[in-house]
Structure formats: structure tokens, C-alpha cells
N, C-alpha and C positions, 0 to 999 in steps of 0.2 A: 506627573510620573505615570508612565505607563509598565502595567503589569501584562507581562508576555507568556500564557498558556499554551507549552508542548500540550502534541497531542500522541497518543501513544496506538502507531499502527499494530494488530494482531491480527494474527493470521488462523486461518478456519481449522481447526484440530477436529475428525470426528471423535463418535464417542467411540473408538477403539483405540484411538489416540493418535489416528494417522496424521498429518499435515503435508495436505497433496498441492499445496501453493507451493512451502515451505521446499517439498522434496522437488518439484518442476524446476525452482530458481538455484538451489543446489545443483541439479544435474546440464544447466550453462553452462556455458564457454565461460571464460573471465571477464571478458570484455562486456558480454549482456548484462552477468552477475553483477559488474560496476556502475553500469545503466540504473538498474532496477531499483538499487541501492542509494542512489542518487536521488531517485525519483521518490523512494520512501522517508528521505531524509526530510525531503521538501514536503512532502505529506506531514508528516511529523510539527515541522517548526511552523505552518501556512494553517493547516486542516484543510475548512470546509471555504476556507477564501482562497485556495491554490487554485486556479483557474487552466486554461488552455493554454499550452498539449500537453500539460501533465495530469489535468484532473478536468472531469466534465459531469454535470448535471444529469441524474436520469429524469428521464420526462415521465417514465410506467415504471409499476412495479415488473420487478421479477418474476419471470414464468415458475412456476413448481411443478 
């Protein structure tokens, strides 16, 4: 029996409480928004074994 762990995508809120992912994927067409949506769902049910072209490896950290 296999036990199957969602994974639960959040999106970057600052501390003012803005969410500027959130409001960029809002202000799409429909078609992109269905895209995106698509692709977070696969995020969601896959995580960190969702592989290529929806998800890919960083090699570095993040610049700050």
C-alpha cells in the first residue's frame, strides 16, 4: 500500500501583506491563468519529483 503525500504550493506574501505572484497570475488573460494552474496542480500532487518542462533543479543559490 502506498501512502501519497500532496504537497501544498504558497505563494510569497510580504510583511505588508502583499502577494505579488498572486496578483501577476490574477491580472492574465484566461488562457495563461489555466496554464499556471495546471502546472501548480502538478506541483501540488508530484512536489520535488515533478521534473521537466514543468519543474527543474537549481544548480546556485539565489542572488539577494
Amino acid at each position: 500500500m502506498m501512502i501519497w503525500k500532496m504537497w501544498q504550493v504558497e505563494y510569497y506574501e510580504t510583511s505588508k501583506g502583499r502577494r505579488p505572484v498572486a496578483d501577476f497570475i490574477e491580472s492574465l488573460d484566461v488562457k495563461s491563468r489555466a496554464k499556471i494552474a495546471r502546472t501548480v496542480d502538478l506541483l501540488e500532487e508530484f512536489g520535488t519529483d515533478l521534473g521537466m518542462p514543468y519543474a527543474k533543479h537549481l544548480s546556485r543559490r539565489p542572488r539577494r
